[in-house]
KETORDO-932103 format. One record per residue (C-alpha): residue number from 1; residue in three letters; x, y, z. Coordinates in steps of 0.02 Angstrom, whole numbers. Example, Ala and Ser with C-alpha at 12.3 -4.5 7.8 and 13.67 -1.06 7.14 Angstrom:
2
{num = 1	residuo = ala	u = 615	v = -225	w = 390}
{num = 2	residuo = ser	u = 684	v = -53	w = 357}
***
This chain:
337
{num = 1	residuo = unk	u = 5217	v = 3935	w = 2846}
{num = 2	residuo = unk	u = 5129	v = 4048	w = 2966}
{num = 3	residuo = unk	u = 5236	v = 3977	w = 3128}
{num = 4	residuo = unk	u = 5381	v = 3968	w = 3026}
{num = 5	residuo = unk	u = 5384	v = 4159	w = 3011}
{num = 6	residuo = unk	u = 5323	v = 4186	w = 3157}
{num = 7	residuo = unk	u = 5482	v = 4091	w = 3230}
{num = 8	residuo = unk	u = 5607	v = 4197	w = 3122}
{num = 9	residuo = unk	u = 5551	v = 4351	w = 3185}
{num = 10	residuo = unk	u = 5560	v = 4289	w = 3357}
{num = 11	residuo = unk	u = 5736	v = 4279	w = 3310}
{num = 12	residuo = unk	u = 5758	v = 4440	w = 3224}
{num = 13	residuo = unk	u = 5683	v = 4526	w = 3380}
{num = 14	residuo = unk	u = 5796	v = 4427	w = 3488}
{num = 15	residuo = unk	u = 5948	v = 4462	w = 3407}
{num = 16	residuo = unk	u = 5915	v = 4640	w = 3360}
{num = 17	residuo = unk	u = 5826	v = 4691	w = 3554}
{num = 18	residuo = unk	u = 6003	v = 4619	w = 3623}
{num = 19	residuo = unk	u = 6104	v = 4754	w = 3516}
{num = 20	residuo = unk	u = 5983	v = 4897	w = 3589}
{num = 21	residuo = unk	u = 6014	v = 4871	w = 3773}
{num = 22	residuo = unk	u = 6202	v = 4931	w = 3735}
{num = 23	residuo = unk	u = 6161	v = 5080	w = 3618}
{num = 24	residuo = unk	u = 6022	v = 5153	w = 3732}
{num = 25	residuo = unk	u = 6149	v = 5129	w = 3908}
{num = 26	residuo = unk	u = 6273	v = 5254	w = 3786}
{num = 27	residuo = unk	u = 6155	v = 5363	w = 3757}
{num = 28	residuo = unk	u = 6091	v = 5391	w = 3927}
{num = 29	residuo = unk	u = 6259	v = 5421	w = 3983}
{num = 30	residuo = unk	u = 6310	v = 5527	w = 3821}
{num = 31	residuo = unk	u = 6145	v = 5633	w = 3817}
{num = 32	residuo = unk	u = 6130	v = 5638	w = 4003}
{num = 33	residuo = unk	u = 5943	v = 5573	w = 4008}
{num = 34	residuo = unk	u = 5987	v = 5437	w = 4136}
{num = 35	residuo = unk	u = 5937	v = 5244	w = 4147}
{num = 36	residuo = unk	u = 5759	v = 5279	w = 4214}
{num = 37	residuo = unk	u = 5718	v = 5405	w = 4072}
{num = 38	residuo = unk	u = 5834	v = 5331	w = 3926}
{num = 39	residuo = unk	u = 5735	v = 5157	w = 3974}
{num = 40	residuo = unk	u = 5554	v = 5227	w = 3972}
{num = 41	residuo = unk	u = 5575	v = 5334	w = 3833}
{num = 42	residuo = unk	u = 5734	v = 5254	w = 3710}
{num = 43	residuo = unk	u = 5702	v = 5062	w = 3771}
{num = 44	residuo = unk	u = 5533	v = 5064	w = 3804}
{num = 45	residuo = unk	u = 5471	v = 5136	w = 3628}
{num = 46	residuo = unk	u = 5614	v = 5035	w = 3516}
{num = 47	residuo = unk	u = 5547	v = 4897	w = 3577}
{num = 48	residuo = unk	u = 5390	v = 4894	w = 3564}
{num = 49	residuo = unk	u = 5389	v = 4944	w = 3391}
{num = 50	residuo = unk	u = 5349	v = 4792	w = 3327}
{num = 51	residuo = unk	u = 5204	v = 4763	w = 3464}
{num = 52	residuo = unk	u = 5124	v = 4933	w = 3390}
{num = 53	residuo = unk	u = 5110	v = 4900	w = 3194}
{num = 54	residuo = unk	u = 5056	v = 4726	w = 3242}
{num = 55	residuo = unk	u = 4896	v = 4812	w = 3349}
{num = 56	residuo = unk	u = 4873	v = 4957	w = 3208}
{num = 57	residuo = unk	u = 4871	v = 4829	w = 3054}
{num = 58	residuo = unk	u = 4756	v = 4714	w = 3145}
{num = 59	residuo = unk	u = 4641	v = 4840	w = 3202}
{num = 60	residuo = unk	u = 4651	v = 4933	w = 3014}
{num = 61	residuo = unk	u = 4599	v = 4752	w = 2949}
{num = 62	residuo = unk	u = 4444	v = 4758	w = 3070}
{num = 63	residuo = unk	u = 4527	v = 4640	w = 3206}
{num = 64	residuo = unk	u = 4492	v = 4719	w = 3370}
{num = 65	residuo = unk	u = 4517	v = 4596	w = 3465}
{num = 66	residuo = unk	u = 4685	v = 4532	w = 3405}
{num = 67	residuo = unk	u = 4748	v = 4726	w = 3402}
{num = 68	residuo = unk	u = 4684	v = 4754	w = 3595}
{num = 69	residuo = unk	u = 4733	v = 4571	w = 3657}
{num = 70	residuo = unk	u = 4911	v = 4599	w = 3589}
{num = 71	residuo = unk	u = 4919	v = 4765	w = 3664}
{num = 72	residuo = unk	u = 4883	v = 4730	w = 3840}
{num = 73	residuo = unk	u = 4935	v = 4551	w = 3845}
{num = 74	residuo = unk	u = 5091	v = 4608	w = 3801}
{num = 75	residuo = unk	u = 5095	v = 4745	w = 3954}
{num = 76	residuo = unk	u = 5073	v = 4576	w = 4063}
{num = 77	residuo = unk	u = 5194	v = 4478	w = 3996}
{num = 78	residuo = unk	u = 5356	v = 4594	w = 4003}
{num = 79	residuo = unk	u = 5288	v = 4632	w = 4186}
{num = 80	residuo = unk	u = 5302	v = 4441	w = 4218}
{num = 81	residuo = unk	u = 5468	v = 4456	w = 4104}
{num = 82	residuo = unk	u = 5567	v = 4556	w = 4258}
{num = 83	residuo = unk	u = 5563	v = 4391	w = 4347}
{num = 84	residuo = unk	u = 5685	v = 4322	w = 4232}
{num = 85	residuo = unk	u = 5804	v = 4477	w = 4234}
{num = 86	residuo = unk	u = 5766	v = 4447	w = 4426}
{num = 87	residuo = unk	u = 5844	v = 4285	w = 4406}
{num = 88	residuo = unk	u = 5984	v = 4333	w = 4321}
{num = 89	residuo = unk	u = 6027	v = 4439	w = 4491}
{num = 90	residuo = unk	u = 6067	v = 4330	w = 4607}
{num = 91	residuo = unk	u = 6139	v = 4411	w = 4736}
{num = 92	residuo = unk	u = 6003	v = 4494	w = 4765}
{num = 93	residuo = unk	u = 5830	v = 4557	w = 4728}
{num = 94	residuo = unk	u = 5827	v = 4658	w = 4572}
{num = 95	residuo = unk	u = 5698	v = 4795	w = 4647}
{num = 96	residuo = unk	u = 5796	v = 4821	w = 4800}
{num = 97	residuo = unk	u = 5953	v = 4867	w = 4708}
{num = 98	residuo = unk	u = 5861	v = 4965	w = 4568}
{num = 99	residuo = unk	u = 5799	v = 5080	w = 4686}
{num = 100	residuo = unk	u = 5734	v = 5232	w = 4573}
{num = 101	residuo = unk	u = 5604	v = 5371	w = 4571}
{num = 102	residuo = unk	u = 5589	v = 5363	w = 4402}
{num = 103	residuo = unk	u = 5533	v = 5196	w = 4391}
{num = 104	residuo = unk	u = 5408	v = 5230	w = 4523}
{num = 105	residuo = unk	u = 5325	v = 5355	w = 4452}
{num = 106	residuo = unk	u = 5325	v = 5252	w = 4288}
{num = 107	residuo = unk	u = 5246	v = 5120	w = 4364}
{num = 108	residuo = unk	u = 5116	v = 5251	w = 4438}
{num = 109	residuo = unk	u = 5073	v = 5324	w = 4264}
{num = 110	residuo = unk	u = 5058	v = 5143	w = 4193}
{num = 111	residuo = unk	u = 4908	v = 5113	w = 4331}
{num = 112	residuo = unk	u = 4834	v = 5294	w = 4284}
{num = 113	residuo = unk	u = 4850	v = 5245	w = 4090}
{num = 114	residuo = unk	u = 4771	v = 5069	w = 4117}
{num = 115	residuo = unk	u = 4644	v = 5127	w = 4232}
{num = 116	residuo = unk	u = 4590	v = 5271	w = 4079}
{num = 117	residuo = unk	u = 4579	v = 5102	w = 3975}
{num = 118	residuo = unk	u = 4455	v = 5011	w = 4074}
{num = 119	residuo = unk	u = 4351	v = 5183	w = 4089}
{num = 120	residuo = unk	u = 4352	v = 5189	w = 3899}
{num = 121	residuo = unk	u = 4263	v = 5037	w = 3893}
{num = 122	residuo = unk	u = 4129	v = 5071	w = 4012}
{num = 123	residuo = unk	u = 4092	v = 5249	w = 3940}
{num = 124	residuo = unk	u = 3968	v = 5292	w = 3823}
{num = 125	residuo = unk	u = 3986	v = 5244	w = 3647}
{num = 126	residuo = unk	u = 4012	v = 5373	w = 3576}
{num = 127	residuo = unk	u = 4165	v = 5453	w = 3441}
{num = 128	residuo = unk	u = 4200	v = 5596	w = 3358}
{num = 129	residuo = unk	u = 4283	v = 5528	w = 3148}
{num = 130	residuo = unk	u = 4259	v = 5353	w = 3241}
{num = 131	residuo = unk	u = 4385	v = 5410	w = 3366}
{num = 132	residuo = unk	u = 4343	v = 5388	w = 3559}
{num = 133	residuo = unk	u = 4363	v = 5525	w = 3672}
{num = 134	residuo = unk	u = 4490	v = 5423	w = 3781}
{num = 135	residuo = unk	u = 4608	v = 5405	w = 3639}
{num = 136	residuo = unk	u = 4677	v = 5590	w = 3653}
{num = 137	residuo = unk	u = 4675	v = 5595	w = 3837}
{num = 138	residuo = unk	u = 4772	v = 5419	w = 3826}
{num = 139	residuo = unk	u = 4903	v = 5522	w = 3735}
{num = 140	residuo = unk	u = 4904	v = 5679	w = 3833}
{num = 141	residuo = unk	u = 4891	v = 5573	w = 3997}
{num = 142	residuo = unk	u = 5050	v = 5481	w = 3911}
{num = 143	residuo = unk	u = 5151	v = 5640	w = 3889}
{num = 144	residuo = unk	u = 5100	v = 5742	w = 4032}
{num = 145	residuo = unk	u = 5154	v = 5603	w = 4149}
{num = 146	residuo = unk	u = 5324	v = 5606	w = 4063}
{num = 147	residuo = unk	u = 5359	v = 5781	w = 4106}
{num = 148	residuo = unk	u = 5298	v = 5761	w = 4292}
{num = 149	residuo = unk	u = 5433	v = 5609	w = 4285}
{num = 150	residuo = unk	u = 5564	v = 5708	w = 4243}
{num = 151	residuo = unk	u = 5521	v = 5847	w = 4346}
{num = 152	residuo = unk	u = 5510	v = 5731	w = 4494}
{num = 153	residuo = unk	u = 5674	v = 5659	w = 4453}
{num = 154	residuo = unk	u = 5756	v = 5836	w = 4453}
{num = 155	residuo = unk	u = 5675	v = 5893	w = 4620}
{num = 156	residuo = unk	u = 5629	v = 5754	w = 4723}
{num = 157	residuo = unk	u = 5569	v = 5768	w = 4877}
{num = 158	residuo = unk	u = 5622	v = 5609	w = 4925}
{num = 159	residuo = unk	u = 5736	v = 5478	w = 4885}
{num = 160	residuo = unk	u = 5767	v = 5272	w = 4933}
{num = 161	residuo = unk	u = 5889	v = 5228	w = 5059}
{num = 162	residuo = unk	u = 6050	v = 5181	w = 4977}
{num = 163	residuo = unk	u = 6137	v = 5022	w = 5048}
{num = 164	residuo = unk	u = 6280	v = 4913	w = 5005}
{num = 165	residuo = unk	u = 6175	v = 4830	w = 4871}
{num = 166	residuo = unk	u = 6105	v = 4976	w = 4770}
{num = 167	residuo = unk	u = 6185	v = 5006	w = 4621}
{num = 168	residuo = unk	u = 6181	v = 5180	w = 4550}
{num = 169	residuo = unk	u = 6148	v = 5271	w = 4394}
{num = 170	residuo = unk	u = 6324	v = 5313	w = 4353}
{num = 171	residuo = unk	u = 6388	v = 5351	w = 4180}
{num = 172	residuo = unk	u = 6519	v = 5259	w = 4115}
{num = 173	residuo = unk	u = 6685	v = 5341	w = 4056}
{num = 174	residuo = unk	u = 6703	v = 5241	w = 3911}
{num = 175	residuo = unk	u = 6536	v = 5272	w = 3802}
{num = 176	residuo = unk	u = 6597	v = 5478	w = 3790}
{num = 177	residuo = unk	u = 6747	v = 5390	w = 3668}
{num = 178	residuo = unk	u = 6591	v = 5333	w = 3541}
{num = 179	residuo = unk	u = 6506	v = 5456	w = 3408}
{num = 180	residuo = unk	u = 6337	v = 5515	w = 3468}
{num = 181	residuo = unk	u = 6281	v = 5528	w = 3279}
{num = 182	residuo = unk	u = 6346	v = 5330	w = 3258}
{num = 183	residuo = unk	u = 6253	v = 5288	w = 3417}
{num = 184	residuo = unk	u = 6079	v = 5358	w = 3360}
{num = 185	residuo = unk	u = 6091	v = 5295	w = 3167}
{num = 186	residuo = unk	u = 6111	v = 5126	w = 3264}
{num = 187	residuo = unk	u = 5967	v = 5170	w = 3371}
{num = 188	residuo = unk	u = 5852	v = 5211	w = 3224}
{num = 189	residuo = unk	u = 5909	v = 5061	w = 3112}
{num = 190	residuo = unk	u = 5874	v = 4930	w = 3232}
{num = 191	residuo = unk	u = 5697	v = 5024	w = 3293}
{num = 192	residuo = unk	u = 5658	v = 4984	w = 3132}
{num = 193	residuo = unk	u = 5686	v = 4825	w = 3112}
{num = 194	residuo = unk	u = 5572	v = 4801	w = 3254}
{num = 195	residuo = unk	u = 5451	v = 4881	w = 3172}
{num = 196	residuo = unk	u = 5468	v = 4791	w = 3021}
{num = 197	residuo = unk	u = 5439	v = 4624	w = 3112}
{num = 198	residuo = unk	u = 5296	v = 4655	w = 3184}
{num = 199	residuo = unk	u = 5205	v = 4688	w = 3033}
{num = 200	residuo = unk	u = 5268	v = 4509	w = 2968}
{num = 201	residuo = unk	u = 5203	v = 4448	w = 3113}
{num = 202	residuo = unk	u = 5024	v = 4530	w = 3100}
{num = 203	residuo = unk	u = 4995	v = 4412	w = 2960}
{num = 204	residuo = unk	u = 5051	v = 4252	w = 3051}
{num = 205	residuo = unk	u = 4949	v = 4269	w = 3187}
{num = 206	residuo = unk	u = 4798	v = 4303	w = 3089}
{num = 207	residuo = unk	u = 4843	v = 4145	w = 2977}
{num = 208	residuo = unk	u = 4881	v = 4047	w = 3179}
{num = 209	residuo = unk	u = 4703	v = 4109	w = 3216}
{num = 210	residuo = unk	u = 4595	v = 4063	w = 3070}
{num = 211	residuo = unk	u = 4665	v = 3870	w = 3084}
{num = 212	residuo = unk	u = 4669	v = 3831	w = 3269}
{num = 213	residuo = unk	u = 4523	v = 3831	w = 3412}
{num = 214	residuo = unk	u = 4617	v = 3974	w = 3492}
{num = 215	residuo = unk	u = 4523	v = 4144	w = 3483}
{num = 216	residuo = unk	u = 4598	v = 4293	w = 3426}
{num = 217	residuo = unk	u = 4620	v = 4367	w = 3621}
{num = 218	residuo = unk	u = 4707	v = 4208	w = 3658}
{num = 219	residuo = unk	u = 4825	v = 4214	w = 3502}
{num = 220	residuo = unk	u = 4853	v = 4386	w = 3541}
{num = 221	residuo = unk	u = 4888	v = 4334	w = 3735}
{num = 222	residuo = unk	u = 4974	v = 4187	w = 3716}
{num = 223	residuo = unk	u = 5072	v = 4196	w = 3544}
{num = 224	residuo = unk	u = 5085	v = 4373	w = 3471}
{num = 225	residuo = unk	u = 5108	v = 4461	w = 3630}
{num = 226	residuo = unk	u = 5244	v = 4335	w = 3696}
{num = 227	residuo = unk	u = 5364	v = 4361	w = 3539}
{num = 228	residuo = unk	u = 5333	v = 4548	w = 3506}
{num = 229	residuo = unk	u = 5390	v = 4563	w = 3718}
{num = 230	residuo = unk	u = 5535	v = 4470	w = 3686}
{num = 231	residuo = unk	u = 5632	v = 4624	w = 3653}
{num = 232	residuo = unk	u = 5625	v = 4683	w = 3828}
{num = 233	residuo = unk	u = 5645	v = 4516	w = 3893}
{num = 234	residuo = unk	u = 5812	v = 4492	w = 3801}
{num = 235	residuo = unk	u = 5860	v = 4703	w = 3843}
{num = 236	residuo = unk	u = 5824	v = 4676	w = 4031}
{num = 237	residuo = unk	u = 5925	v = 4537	w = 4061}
{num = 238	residuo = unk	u = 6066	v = 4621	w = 3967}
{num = 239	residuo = unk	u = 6039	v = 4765	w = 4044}
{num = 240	residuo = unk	u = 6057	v = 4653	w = 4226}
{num = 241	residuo = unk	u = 6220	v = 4584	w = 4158}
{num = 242	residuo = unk	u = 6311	v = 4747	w = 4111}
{num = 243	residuo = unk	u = 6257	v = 4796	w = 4277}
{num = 244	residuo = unk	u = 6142	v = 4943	w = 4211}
{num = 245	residuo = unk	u = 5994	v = 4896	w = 4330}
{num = 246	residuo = unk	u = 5878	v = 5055	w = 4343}
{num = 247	residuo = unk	u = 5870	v = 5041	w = 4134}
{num = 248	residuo = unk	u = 5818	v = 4835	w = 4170}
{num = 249	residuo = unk	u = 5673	v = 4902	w = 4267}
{num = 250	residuo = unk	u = 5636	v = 5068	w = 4192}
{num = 251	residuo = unk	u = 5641	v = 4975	w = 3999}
{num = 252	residuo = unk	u = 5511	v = 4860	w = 4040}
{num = 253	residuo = unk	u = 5392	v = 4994	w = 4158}
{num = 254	residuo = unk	u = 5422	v = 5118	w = 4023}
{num = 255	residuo = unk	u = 5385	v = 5000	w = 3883}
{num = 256	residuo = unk	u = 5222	v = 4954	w = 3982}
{num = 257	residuo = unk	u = 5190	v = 5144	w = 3991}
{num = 258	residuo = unk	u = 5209	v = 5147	w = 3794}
{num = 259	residuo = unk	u = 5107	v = 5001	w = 3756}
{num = 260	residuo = unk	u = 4943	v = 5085	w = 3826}
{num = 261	residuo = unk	u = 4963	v = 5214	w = 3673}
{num = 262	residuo = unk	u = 4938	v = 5031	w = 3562}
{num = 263	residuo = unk	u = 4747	v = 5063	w = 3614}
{num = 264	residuo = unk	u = 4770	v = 5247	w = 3555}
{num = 265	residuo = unk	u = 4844	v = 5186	w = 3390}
{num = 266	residuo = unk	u = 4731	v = 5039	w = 3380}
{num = 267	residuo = unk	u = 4561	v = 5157	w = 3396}
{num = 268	residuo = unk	u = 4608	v = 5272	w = 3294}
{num = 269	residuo = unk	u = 4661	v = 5149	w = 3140}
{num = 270	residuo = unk	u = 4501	v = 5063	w = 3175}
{num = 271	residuo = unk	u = 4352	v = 5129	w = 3068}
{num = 272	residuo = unk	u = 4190	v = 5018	w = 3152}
{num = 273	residuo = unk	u = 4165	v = 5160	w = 3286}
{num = 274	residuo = unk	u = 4262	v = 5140	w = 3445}
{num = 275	residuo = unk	u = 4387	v = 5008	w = 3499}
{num = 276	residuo = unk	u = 4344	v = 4995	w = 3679}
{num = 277	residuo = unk	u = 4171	v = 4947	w = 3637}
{num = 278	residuo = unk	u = 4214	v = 4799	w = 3521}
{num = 279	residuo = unk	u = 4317	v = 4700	w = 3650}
{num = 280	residuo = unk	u = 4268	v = 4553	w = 3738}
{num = 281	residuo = unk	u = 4284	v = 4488	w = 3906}
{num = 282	residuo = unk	u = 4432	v = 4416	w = 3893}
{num = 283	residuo = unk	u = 4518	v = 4577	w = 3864}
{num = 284	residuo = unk	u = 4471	v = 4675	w = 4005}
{num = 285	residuo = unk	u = 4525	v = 4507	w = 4101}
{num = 286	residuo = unk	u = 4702	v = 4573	w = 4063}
{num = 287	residuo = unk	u = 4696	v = 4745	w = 4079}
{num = 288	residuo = unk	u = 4638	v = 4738	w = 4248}
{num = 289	residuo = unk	u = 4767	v = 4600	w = 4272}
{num = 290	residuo = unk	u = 4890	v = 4700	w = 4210}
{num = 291	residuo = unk	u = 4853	v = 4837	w = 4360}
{num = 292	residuo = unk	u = 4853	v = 4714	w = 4471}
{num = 293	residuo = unk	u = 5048	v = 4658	w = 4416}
{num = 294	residuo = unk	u = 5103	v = 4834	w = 4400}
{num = 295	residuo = unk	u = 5039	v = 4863	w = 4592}
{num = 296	residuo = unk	u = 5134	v = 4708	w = 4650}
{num = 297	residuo = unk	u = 5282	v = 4769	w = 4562}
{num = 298	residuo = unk	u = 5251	v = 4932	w = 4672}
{num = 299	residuo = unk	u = 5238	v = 4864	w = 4789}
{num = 300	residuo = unk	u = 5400	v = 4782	w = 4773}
{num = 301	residuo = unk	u = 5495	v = 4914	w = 4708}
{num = 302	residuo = unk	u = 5453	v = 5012	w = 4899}
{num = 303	residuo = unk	u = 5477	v = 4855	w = 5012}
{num = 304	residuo = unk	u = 5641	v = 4811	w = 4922}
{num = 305	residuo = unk	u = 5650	v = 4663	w = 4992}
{num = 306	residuo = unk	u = 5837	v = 4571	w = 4975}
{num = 307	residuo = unk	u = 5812	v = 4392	w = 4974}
{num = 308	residuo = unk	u = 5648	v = 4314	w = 4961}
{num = 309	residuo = unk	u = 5586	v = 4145	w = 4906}
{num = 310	residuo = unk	u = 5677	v = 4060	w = 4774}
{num = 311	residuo = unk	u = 5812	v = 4208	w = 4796}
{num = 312	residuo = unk	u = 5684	v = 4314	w = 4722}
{num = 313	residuo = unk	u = 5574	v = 4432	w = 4783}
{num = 314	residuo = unk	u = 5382	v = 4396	w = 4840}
{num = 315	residuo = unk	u = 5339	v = 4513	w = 4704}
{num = 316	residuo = unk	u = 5427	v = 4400	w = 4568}
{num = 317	residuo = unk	u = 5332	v = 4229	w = 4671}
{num = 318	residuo = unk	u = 5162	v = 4342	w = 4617}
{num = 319	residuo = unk	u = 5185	v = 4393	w = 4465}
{num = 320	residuo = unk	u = 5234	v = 4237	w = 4402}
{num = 321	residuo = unk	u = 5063	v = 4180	w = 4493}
{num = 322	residuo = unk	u = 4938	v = 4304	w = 4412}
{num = 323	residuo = unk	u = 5028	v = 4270	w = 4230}
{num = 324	residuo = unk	u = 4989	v = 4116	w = 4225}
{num = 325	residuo = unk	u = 4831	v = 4110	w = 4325}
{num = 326	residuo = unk	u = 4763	v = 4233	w = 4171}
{num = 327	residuo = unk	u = 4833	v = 4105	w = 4049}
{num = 328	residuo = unk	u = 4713	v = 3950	w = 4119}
{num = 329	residuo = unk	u = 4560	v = 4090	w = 4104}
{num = 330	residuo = unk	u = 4586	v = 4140	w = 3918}
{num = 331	residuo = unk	u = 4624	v = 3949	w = 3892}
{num = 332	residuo = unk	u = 4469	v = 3896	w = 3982}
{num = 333	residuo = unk	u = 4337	v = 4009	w = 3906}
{num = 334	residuo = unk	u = 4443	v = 3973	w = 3705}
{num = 335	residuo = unk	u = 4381	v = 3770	w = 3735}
{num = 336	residuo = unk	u = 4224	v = 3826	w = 3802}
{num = 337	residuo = unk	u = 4182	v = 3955	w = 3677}
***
């Protein structure tokens, strides 16, 4: 029962995160926002909706582990998911021709907001209403470094070298002939469906959990954190094949950006004193992988190199390395423990 419903809203999110990609590409040419911003902010909150109740309701039911596993494994996983988008571009490397200082600085403020994470944990215990002291900053970190984004984007001081691959942000004529009332009753219709479906899945897990040898950081890892990503994984391929590239890249940085606030959520839904104090091992074994992907992807994004291995570039080869390096680990230590 439990994997049966766990299957059917891998499907739901599927179908509905494929709808999205068009809707949000409208609005960031209707509303002027841009594919960088429209994909951080739009793409990257719709969906992970459904990553977010999961985290809350699991951490409200005294499961911190499953709530901060599903958080940050999930952060991993859609960086590991622009490989596949990668893929999809063949002619060359997506982060050469979604060259963007937007996403830059996204992926920047993802290190900063995973970094705040790990210091959590290693702080005092202490919490004001059972609330840790990190959890506001999380959110004020999360906001401020939104403005600076689009501040930067509006007055940079620099900007990548344009060549015959990059594609740019340009809108398209055709999404001014579409209501911009229609496009954002869409928007808020299928956010919620995402939203809905991860609280179904909350209750699968759990049920996954209780009846197999895996832990609740490796169901969280392995199973929740997979299907609740699989919004951006479906979004940034789409995104590749309409040829909106900077919102394939900014949807799943900005998403990762997003997900960090899952901890926010997550600590302040949980009533046992502070979340980054009741997490094991295994945990902070993928949040610190998870800065180590976002700084390949970086690192990437400024070499942007064309053609690498596999017709991918050596970022993609890496990623794909860490991911499932970290997999074996939580594996390993689930048999042994």
């Amino acid at each position: 029962m439990s994997v049966g419903l766990l299957l059917v809203c891998a499907v739901v999110i599927g179908i509905v995160g494929t709808g999205l990609t068009r809707v949000v590409d409208e609005l960031a040419d209707r509303t002027g926002m841009g594919e960088a911003m429209a994909g951080a902010i739009l793409l990257g909150m719709a969906t992970s909706l459904s990553g977010i109740v999961l985290s809350v309701t699991a951490a409200w039911q005294g499961q911190p582990e499953l709530a901060m596993s599903n958080a940050l494994g999930g952060i991993a996983v859609q960086t590991l998911f622009l490989t596949v988008a990668d893929l999809a571009l063949r002619r060359v490397n997506l982060e050469h021709a979604a060259a963007s200082i937007g996403n830059l600085m996204q992926g920047t403020l993802v290190l900063c907001l995973l970094s705040l994470i790990l210091v959590g944990s290693f702080s005092p215990d202490v919490t004001v209403w059972s609330i840790h002291p990190v959890t506001p900053l999380l959110l004020l970190g999360y906001l401020y470094g939104l403005r600076v984004i689009a501040k930067g984007q509006n007055e940079a001081m620099w900007l990548p070298a344009r060549t015959r691959e990059t594609r740019e942000d340009t809108p398209d004529e055709q999404s001014t002939n579409r209501s911009l009332t229609s496009l954002w009753v869409r928007f808020v219709i299928m956010a919620a469906i995402l939203g809905i479906s991860g609280w179904l899945l909350e209750a699968s897990a759990s049920e996954i959990a209780l009846h197999t040898w895996l832990s609740e950081a490796a169901v969280g890892v392995l199973l929740t954190a997979v299907v609740t990503s699989l919004p951006e994984l479906v979004t940034s391929v789409a995104a590749v094949r309409r040829g909106a590239l900077t919102l394939a890249v900014g949807g799943i940085i900005g998403g990762n950006a997003f997900d960090t606030l899952f901890v926010a959520a997550s600590d302040v839904a949980y009533r046992d004193g502070s979340i980054y104090h009741h997490i094991s091992s295994n945990v902070l074994l993928w949040v610190a992988l998870s800065i180590l992907m976002t700084g390949v992807l970086l690192m990437g994004l400024l070499r942007r190199e064309k053609h690498g291995l596999g017709k991918i570039g050596f970022e993609s080869v890496t990623l794909i390395g860490l991911y499932f390096a970290g997999v074996a680990m939580v594996l390993g230590k689930s048999q042994l423990g």
